[in-house]
N, C-alpha and C positions, 0 to 999 in steps of 0.2 A: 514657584508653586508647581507642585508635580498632578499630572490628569490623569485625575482617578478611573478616567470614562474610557481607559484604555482598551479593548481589546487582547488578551494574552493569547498570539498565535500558537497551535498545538506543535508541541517540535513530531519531526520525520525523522526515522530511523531506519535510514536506506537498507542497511546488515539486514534486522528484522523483517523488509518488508521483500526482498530477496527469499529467505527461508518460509516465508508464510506463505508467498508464491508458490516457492518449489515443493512444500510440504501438499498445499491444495491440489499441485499437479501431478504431483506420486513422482517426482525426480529426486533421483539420488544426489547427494553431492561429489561424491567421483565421479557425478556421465555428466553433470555440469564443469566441475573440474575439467575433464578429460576434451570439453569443447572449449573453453577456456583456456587449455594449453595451460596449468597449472596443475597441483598436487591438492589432494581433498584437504590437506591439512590450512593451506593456503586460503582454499575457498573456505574454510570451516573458520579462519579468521576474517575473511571477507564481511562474511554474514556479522559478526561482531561489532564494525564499522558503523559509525552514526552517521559519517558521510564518503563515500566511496566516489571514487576518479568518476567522471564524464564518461569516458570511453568505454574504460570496464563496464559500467552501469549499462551504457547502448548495448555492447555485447551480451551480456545477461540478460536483459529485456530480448533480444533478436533468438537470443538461444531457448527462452521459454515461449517466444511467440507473445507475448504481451508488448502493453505501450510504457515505453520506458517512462514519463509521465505517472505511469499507474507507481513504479518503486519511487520514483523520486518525491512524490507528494502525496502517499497515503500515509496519513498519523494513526496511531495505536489505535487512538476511541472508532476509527471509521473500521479498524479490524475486528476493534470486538463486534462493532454493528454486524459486520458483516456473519461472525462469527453465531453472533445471536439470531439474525436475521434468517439464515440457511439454518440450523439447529436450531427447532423450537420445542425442541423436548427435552426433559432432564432426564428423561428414565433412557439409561442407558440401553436398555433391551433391547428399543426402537432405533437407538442411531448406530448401532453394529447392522443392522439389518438398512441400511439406509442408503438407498440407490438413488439417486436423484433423476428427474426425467427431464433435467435440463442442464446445462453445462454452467456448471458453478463459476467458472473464469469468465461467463458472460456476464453472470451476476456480480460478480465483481467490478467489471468494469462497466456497466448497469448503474452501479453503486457510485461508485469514482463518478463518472461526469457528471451523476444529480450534483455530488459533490461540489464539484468543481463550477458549477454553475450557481449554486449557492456561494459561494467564496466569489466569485465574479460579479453576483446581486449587491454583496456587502461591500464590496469595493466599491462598487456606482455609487451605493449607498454614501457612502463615507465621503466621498470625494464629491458626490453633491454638497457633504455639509458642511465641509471646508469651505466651496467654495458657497454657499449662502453665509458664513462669517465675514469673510470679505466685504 
């Protein structure tokens, strides 16, 4: 009998969550490349990647200054939050003109740990209720 009460964790998409960095950070993919000791073409397949090496990932996280934590476990849904969260306007007029008076990669990773501290609650959670079947 299959448990319907499953849970479906969000898949991560390391590629994606690389470029969504480096886009929010105004980095080019050749000064990424070029610190990476690789070709932009290389890096431009990097980003494509659903799961990318270990070490590469550490160097990319070191080379944007983020926590490699923040590429390896952000899912799509938590980018559009994010996405929606910082842009609450649809009239484009306002978000060409749109300076922020706080650093956006805070917010991010602001975002990430509520995150991740949710995902932390729901494990307790879960693993209490395992163990009350018992």
């Amino acid at each position: 009998m299959m448990n319907t009460d499953t849970v479906a964790m969000p898949r991560v998409h390391q590629g994606r969550n690389v470029k969504r960095f480096r886009d929010v950070l105004g980095v080019k993919q050749e000064t990424l490349a070029a610190e990476l000791n690789m070709t932009q073409q290389a890096f431009s397949k990097l980003e494509q990647k659903e799961v990318i090496d270990e070490k590469i990932l550490i160097k990319v996280a070191e080379a944007l200054h983020i926590p490699v934590e923040a590429l390896k476990n952000m899912t799509d849904e938590a980018a559009v939050n994010i996405v929606a969260n910082t842009f609450n306007s649809h009239d484009t007029s306002t978000s060409i003109s749109y300076y922020p008076t706080f650093n956006p990669i805070d917010k991010v990773i602001e975002l990430y740990e509520r995150m991740l501290k949710n995902e932390q609650e729901k494990v307790r959670l879960l693993q209490e209720a395992l163990r009350d079947k018992k």
